[in-house]
N, C-alpha and C positions, 0 to 999 in steps of 0.2 A: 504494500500500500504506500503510494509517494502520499508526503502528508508535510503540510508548510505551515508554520507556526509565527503569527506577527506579536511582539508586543503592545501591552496596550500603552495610549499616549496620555489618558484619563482613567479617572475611577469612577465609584458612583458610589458614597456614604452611606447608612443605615438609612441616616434621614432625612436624606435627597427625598426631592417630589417634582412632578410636575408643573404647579401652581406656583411654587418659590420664585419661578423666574417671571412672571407677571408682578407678581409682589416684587422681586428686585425691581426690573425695569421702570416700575413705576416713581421707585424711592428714589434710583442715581439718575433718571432721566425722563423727568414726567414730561415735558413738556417738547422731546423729540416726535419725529412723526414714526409712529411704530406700522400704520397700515391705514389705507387709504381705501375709504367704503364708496362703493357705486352707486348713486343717488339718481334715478333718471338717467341722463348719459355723462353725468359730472362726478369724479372723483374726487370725493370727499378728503381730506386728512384728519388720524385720528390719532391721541396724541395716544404714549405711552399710560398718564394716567387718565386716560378719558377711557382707554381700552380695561385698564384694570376696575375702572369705577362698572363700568357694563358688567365686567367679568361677577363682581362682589354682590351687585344688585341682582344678579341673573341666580347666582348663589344662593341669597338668603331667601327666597321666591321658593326654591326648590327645598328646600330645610322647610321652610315655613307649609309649606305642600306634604310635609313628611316623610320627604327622600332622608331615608338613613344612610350613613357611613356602611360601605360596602354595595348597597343597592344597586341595581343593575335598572340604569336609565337610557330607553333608545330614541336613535336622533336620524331620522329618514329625512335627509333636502338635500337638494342639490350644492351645489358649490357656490358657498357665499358667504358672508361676514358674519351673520348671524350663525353659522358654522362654530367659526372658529369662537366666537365668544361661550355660546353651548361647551362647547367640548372644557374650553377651561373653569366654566361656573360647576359644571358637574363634578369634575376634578377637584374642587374648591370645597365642594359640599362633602367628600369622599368618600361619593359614588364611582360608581363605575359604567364607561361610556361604550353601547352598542350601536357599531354606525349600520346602516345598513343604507343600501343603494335606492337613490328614490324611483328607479323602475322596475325595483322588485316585484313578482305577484305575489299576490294576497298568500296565496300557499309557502311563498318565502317569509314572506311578514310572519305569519304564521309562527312558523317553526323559528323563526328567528327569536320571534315573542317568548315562546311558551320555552322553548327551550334552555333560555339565558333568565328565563323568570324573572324578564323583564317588570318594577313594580311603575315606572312612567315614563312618558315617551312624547319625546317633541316631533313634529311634523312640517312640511313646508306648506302645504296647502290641502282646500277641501279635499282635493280626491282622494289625498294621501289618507285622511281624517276616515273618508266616506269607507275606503281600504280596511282600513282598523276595524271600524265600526261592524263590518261584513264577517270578521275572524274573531269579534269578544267574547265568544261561547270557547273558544277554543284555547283563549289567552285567560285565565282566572283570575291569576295574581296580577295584572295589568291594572294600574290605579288611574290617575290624569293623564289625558292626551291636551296638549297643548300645538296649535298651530300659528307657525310664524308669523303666515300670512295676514292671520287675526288679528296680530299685535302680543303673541306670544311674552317677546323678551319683555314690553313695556306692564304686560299684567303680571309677569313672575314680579318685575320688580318692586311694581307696587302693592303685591302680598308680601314682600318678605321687608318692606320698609322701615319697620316697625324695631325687627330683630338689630343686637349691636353688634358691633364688629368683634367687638373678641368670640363671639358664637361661630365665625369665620376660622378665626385662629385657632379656639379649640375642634375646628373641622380638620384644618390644615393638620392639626397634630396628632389626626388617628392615622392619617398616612405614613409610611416608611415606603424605603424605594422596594422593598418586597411586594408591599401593596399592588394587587390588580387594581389596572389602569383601563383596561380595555379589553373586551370579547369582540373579535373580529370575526367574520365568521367568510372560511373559504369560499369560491365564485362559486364551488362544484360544477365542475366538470364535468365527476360521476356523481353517483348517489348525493345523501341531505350533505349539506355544508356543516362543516366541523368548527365549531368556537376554539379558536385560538387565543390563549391567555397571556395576555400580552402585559408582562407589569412598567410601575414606572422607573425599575431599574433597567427593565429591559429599552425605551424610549432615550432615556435622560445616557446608557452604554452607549448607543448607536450614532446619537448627536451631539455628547461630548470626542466620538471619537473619531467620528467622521466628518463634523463641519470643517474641523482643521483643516483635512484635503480640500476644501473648495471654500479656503477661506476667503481665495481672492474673491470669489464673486457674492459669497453671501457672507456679507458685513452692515457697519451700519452707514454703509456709504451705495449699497447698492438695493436691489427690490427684486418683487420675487410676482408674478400674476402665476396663480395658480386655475390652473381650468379639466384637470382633469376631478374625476371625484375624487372629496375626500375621506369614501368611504375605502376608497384605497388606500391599504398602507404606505405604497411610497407619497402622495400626497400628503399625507399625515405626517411622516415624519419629515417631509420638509416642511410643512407650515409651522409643527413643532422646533425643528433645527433653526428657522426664520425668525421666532420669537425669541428664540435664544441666544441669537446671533443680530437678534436688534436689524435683522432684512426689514424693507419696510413691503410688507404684503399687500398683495391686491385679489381680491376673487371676481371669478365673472363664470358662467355657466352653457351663457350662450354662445357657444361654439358656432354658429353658423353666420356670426361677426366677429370671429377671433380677429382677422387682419384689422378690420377696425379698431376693437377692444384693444391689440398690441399696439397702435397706433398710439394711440390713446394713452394709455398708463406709460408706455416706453419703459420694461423693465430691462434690467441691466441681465436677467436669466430667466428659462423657463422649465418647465417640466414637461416632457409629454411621451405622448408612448410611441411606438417607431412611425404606425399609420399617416404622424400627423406631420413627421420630417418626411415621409412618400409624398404624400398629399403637397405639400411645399416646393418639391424638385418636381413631380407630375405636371402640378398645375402652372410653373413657371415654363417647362418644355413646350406642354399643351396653348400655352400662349404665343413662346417667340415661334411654334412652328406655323401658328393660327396669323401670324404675323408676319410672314414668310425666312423668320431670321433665325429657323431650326437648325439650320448648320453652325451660323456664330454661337447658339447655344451649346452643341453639341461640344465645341472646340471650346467653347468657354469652361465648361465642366470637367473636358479634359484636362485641361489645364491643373483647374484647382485642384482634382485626384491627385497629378506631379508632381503638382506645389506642398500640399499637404505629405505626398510619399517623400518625395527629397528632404523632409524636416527632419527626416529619419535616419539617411544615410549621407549626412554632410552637407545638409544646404542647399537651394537650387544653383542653378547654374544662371551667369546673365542673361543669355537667351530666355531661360522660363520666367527671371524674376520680371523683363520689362513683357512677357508676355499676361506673367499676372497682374503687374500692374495697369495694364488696359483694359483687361477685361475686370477689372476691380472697379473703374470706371463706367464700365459699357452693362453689366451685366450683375457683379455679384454687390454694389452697393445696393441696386433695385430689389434684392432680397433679403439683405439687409433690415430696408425698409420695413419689409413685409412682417420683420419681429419688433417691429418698433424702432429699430437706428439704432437703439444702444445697448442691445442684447450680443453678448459676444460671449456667449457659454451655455449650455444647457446640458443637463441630463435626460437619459434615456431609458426606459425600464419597461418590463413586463413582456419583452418577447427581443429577437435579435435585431439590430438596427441594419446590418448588412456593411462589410470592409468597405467599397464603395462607396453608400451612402456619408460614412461616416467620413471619410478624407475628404468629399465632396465639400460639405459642410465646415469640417476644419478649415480650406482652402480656402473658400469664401467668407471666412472671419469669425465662422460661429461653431467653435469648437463641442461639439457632443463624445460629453461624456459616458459613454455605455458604461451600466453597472450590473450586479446581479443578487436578486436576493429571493425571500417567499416572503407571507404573512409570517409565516413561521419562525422566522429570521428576524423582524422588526424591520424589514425593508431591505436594507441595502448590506451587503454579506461581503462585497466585493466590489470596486467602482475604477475607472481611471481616472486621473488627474493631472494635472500640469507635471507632476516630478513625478510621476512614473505612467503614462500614457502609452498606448500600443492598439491601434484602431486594428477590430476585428475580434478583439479579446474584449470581456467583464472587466479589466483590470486584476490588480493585485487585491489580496482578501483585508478588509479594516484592519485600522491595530485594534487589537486583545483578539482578533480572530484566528482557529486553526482551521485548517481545510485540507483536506486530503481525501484523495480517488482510491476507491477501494478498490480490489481486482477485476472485479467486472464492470470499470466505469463509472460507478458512479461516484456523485459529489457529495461528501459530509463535510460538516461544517458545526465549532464550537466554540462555546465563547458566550461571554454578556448578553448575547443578541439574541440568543435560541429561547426561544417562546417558554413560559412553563409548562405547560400542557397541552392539551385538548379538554374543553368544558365539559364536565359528567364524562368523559371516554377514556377511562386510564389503559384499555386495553390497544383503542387508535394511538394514546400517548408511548404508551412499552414498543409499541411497531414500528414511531419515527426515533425517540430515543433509544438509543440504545444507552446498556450498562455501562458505559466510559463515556458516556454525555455528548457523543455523536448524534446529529439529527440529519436521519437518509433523508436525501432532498428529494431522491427518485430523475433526478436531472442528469444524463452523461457530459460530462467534460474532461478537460487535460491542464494541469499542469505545466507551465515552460519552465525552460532554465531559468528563466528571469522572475520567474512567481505569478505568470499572468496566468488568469484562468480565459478558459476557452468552451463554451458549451457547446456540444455535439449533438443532444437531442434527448428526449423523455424515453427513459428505462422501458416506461408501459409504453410506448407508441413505436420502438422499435420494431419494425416490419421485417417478417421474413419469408424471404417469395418461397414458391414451391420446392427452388432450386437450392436454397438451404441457404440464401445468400440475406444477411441480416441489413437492414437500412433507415438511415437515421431521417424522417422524411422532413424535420426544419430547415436542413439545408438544402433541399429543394424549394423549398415554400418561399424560405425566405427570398430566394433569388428571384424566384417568378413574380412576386410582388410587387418587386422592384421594376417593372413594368409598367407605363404611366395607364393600360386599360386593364390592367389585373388588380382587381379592389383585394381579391381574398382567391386561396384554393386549398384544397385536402389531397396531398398524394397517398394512396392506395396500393393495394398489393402484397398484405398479409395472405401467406398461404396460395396465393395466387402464383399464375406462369411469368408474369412480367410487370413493372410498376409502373402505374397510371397515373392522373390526376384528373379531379374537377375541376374546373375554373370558373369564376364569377367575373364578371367586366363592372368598371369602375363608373357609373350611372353619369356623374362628374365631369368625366374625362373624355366620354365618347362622342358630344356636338361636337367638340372641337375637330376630333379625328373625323367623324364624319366630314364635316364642311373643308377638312384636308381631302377626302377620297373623293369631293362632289358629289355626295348622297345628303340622302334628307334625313335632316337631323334629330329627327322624333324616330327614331328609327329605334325599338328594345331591344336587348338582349335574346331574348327570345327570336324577333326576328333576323336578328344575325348570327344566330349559330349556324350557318350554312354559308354564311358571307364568305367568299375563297379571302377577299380583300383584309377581313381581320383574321380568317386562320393564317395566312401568310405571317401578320402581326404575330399571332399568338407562337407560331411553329419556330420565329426568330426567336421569341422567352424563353421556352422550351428549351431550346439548342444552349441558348445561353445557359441558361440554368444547371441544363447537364453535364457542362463544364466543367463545376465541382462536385463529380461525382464518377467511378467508373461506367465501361456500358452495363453491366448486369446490375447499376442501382439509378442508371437511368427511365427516365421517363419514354414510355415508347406510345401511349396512346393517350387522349384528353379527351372529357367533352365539357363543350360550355355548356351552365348552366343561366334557364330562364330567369334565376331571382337571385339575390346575394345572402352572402351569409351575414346576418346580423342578429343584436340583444332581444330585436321585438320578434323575429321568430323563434327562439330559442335556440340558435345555431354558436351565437358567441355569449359568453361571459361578461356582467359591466364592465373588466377590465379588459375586453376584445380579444381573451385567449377562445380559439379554437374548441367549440363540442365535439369534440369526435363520435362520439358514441351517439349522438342525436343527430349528427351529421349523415352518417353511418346509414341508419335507421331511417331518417327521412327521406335520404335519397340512394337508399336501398339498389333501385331499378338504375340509375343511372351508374351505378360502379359496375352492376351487373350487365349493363350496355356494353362495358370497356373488354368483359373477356365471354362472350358468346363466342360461342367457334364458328359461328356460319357469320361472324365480322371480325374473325381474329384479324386479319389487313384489307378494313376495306378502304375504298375508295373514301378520303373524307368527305363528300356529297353525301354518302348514305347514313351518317351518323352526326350527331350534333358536335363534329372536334374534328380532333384530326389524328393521324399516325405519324410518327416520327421515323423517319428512315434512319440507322445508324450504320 
C-alpha cells in the first residue's frame, strides 16, 4: 500500500467552535465589510457586527422556540444570505444544522426529517412549507416550520428579543469542537442517503488547515460569490473558511444570470463544479464561431494550453509569450470579463475538470484549482495551489492528512477531516472506517513521486466487458464532455462485447451550431439523432476521447439520446454526479440498442449514433 502522510499546519482545541469566529470578527472588526446581501439587483454591504447582530437575534428566536442544545434543526433554501446567517444562529443556539437541497422531493424531505429527528426546520418558501406540510404524518418529532420568505429571520428575532445575551454565551458553552455541527446527508446515488456526522472539529481541521493554501485569494482583501448550493459540502466549507478568513461573501442563486450576477459583485474567486468552466469555454467557442472568428479562437486556446504547459517546464518561449500576449488582448481579457474582471482563481470540485480545461483557464489568467474530497471528508481531502500545482491531478493531500492507495486502487484517506460516522448506521460506519481510522473512499486513484493525487474512477462503476478487460468509464466521460454539444453521457459495457456510450447534446449550445450548419435552429435533439452533420460532430469526440484510452477500453458505438440527463428527472444528483443505476434502468432499451447483433455495425442511419471504426 503506497500511503503519504502530511503534517498538520493547525490544530483545533477542546473548545474550539464554530460561532467563536462571528463573535471574534465582530469584537476586532465590526465595522469591516464581512459580506454583501443582494437586495433587488443592488449589493448591499454588511458589516462584521451587523452580520453577528443577525446571527444572535436569529439565535435567541430559536432558544426562545425551544430549540435545545444538540437538536437537530433543518434549513431547505437555496443559496442566499439568509443561509449563511441560519447556519450560524443555529450553531449559536447549539443545535445542530441539517441542510438539505431545496429541490429535494417530498420523499427526500421525508427521510431526511424523520431520520435526523429533525425537532424544527426553516424553509425558503411556500412550496417548500406546502412540501413539509404533505410528509407531517411521517415526521412526529418535527416542531416549527419557519419560512424565509415570510419574514422568517425578522419573526425569530423578534420572539427571542426578550432573552439576554449571556443565554447566548451559556449556549456557546455547551459546544466543544467534538460537538456535532452538522448531518449532511449523501446525494444517493444508490439507495436512502446516509447522515454524515460532520463535527465542529471536523469544519474548524479543514479550514484552519486548508485556507492557508489559498491564502492568496481568500483574505480580507479579497470576496468570495458563492452560487452553487450550500447544501453542499464544498460550499459550506468555503463560506465557513470565508468567515474565517474575513473573505467578504456574496450569495446569488440565480444561475441563469451568473455572467450578470459576476459582473456585478466582481469577486476576486469562485467556486463551481466542472459543468460550469465547460459551459464558459463552450459558450465562448459557440460565439466566436457564431461570429465567424472560430479559428482565432481555436489558436487563441491553443495558445493559453502552451502558455499554461510551458509554466511547467521553464517558461515560455518569446514567440509564445508575444503570442499570448495578443490574444490576452483579443480574446482571453473578454472572458475574463465574463467572471467579473477580477477573478483570477477559483476552485473546482465534485467530478474531474479535464488536463485541458484546466491549462486552458490557467492561460487565460484564471487559474483553477482542482481539489478532491466527499461529504465524508469535510470537503476538500486534497487541493492544488500556487506552491505545489500540477493540472490534471487533485493536488497534494491537506496538512494533518494521510492518504494512501491500497492494492487494489483504491483511495483512503485520514486525519481531522474524516466524518465521525454515519447517523443511526454504525454498521455503514464499521464498512467506510476501518480499525486504523482509514475511510474507503470507494474512488480509484495514484499516487506521484511528487505526492499528487490523481483519480482514475469509482471502484463500483469499474466496467468489465465480456473480454475480461476492466474500464475506468470517467475518463471517457470526462473527455467527451468537453465537447461544446455534449451537455452529459454514461459509457456502458459491463459484461458486455465492447464499450458504448449514451450521449445527451447540450440544448444551449446547438442554435448556434445549427445556424453554423445552415439549419433551422428549433431543430431537438430528438430530431437530430440521425443528423450525418452532428454525428460527424459527435464521431470527432468520440475519436478524441479515445485517445486516453487503449482500443479494447475504447468507445466503438453511441446513441444520442432525445432528453438530457438532469436533477428534475432523476438522472443527476443536486451536486450533478451521475445516477447510474437510474440511468441504467431508465434507459434500459437504448444501451440494449448498442449491442443487438442484427446492429452489431450498422450503418449509423439505422440507429440513433453512430459506430466508431478503429
Amino acid at each position: 500500500m503506497r500511503e503519504l502522510s502530511v503534517p498538520p499546519t493547525a490544530t483545533v482545541a477542546i473548545d474550539d467552535a464554530l460561532p467563536d469566529m462571528v463573535v471574534r470578527n465582530a469584537a476586532e472588526h465590526p465595522d469591516d465589510v464581512g459580506l454583501r446581501r443582494l437586495v433587488g439587483d443592488q449589493w448591499v454591504d454588511v458589516t462584521h457586527r451587523q452580520f453577528a447582530d443577525e446571527v444572535s437575534g436569529v439565535a435567541k428566536g430559536l432558544i426562545a422556540a425551544g430549540v435545545q442544545p444538540g437538536d437537530r434543526v433543518g434549513l431547505l433554501a437555496r443559496t442566499r444570505y439568509e443561509w449563511t446567517v441560519l447556519d450560524f444562529a443555529i450553531w449559536t443556539a447549539g443545535a445542530v444544522v441539517v441542510p438539505i437541497y431545496e429541490t429535494s422531493s417530498t420523499d427526500q424531505i421525508s427521510w431526511i426529517l424523520s431520520d435526523s429527528g429533525a425537532r424544527a426546520l426553516v424553509v425558503e418558501g411556500a412550496s417548500h412549507a406546502a412540501a413539509v406540510d404533505s410528509v407531517r404524518a411521517e415526521v412526529p418529532e418535527l416542531g416549527p416550520v419557519w419560512v424565509i420568505d415570510d419574514g422568517a429571520l425578522d419573526q425569530l428575532t423578534t420572539a427571542g428579543a426578550e432573552l439576554p445575551d449571556s443565554e447566548l454565551t451559556a449556549r456557546r458553552a455547551t459546544l466543544t469542537s467534538a460537538s456535532l455541527a452538522t448531518l449532511i446527508y449523501t446525494s444517493g446515488t444508490t439507495g436512502r442517503p446516509k447522515g454524515c456526522e460532520l463535527t465542529h472539529a471536523n469544519f474548524l481541521f479543514e479550514v484552519r488547515n486548508g485556507m492557508g493554501l489559498l491564502s492568496g485569494y481568500l483574505n480580507d482583501q479579497g470576496s468570495l460569490l458563492l452560487f452553487i448550493p450550500l447544501a453542499h459540502v464544498l460550499a459550506r466549507v468555503l463560506q465557513v473558511g470565508a468567515v474565517y478568513t474575513r473573505t467578504v461573501i456574496g450569495h446569488t442563486a440565480d444561475i441563469k444570470d451568473l455572467v450578470g450576477d459576476l459582473g456585478r459583485f466582481q469577486p476576486t474567486f469562485v467556486l463551481a463544479v466542472p459543468r460550469v468552466f465547460e459551459k464558459v469555454y463552450n459558450g465562448a467557442k459557440a460565439k466566436a464561431e457564431g461570429d465567424g472568428k472560430g479559428k482565432i479562437f481555436d489558436r487563441a486556446a491553443q495558445v493559453a494550453v502552451d502558455w499554461s504547459r510551458a509554466q511547467d517546464t521553464g517558461g515560455p518561449g518569446i514567440a509564445l509569450r508575444l503570442q499570448h500576449a495578443l490574444f490576452d488582448k483579443l480574446v482571453y481579457g473578454k472572458l475574463r470579463a465574463a467572471l467579473g474582471g477580477r477573478c483570477t482563481a477559483a476552485v473546482s470540485g465534485g467530478a474531474p475538470l479535464g488536463e485541458r480545461l484546466g491549462h486552458f483557464f490557467r492561460g487565460l489568467g484564471v487559474t483553477v484549482f482542482e481539489g478532491y474530497g466527499l461529504t465524508e471528508t469535510t470537503a476538500a481531502a486534497a487541493v492544488n495551489h500556487d506552491a505545489a500545482l500540477k493540472v490534471g491531478t487533485v493536488g497534494r493531500p491537506l496538512p494533518g492528512v494521510d492518504a494512501a492507495i491500497s492494492d487494489d486502487g483504491e483511495i483512503l484517506l485520514r486525519g481531522g477531516i474524516v466524518m465521525r460516522g454515519y447517523w443511526h448506521n454504525e454498521q455503514a460506519t464499521r464498512e467506510a472506517i476501518d480499525a486504523d481510522g482509514w475511510f474507503h473512499t470507494g474512488d480509484l486513484g495514484e499516487l506521484d513521486s511528487q505526492g499528487f493525487l490523481k483519480i482514475t474512477g469509482r471502484k463500483k462503476e469499474i466496467l468489465v466487458t465480456a473480454a475480461g478487460k476492466n474500464v475506468a468509464p470517467a475518463v471517457l466521460e470526462d473527455r467527451l464532455r468537453a465537447h461544446k454539444l455534449v451537455s452529459q453521457c454514461i459509457v456502458v459495457g459491463d459484461q458486455r462485447p465492447f464499450i458504448g456510450a449514451l450521449i445527451t447534446l447540450d440544448v444551449e449550445a446547438l442554435p448556434t451550431w445549427l445556424r453554423s450548419q445552415g439549419k433551422d435552429e428549433s431543430l431537438t435533439p430528438a430530431q437530430l439523432a440521425e443528423d450525418p452533420a452532428l454525428r460527424a460532430e459527435l464521431d470527432t469526440a468520440v475519436a478524441e476521447a479515445n485517445k486516453a484510452v487503449s482500443k479494447a477500453e475504447a468507445i466503438k458505438k453511441y446513441r444520442v439520446l432525445p432528453d438530457d440527463f438532469t436533477e428534475d428527472n432523476g438522472t443527476l444528483t443536486p451536486s450533478l454526479k451521475l445516477k447510474r443505476a437510474v440511468v441504467m434502468r431508465e434507459f434500459g432499451d437504448e444501451v440494449e440498442a448498442l449491442y443487438r447483433t442484427d446492429t452489431a455495425a450498422p450503418h449509423p442511419s439505422q440507429a440513433r449514433g453512430g459506430t466508431l471504426q478503429q
